[in-house]
N, C-alpha and C positions, 0 to 999 in steps of 0.2 A: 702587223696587226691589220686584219681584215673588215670590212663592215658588214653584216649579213643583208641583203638586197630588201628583207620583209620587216623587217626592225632595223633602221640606221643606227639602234643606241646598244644593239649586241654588234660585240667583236669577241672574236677567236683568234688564238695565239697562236703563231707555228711554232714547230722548232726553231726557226731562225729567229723570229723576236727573240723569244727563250735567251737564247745566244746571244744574239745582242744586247739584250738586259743585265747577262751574266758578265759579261767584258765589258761592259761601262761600268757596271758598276766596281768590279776588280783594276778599271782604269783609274775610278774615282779615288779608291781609299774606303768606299761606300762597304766592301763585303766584312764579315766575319766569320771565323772558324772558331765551332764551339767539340769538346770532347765529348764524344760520343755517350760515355760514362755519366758526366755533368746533366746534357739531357733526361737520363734516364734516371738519375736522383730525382732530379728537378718533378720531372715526370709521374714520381712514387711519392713525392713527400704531401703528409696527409694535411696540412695545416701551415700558413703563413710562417709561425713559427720554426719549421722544419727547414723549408724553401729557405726562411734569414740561416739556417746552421746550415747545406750546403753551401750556399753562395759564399760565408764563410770561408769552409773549407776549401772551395776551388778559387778562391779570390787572388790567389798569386798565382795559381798557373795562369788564369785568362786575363786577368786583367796587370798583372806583375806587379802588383800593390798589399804591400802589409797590413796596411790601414783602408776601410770601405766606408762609406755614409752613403745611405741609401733612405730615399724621402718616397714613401707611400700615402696616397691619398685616402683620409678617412673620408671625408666630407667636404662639400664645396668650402671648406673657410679653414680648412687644419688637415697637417699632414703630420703622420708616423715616422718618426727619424729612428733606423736602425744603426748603429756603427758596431763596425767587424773591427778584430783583431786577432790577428793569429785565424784558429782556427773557433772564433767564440762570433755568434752574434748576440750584442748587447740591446734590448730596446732603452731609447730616452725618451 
């Protein structure tokens, strides 16, 4: 990472940061691989709702769990608990 000479607080990446960022963090444990498929539901689905039924469904291939609890924030004091099973998202 570079400093630009007329603003000290802009930097540019080369490819070799790039690189560097990408092998630390594949060093770390840090990366993930998501299916391309997965993306592109995720991508299409019109409403909260939809997003908890794919997650659902793709919940045992990425994350290899039958069972999911997923906590979304309403509001600074309370959050939305969804749990999966199977191929079902339940709100509680």
């Amino acid at each position: 990472m570079t400093s630009n000479n007329a603003n000290p607080h802009h930097y540019s990446l080369s490819d070799g940061d790039l690189k560097r960022s990408v092998d630390e963090a594949c060093a770390n444990d840090l990366s993930i691989e998501l299916p391309v498929r997965f993306i592109v539901e995720l991508s299409v689905a019109p409403d909260i709702d939809t997003i908890m039924q794919v997650i659902a469904r793709w919940s045992r291939v990425i994350f290899r769990a039958d069972r999911v609890t997923i906590a979304l924030p309403v509001d600074a004091t309370h959050l939305r608990l969804v749990a999966m099973e199977g191929n079902d998202a339940i709100p509680l």
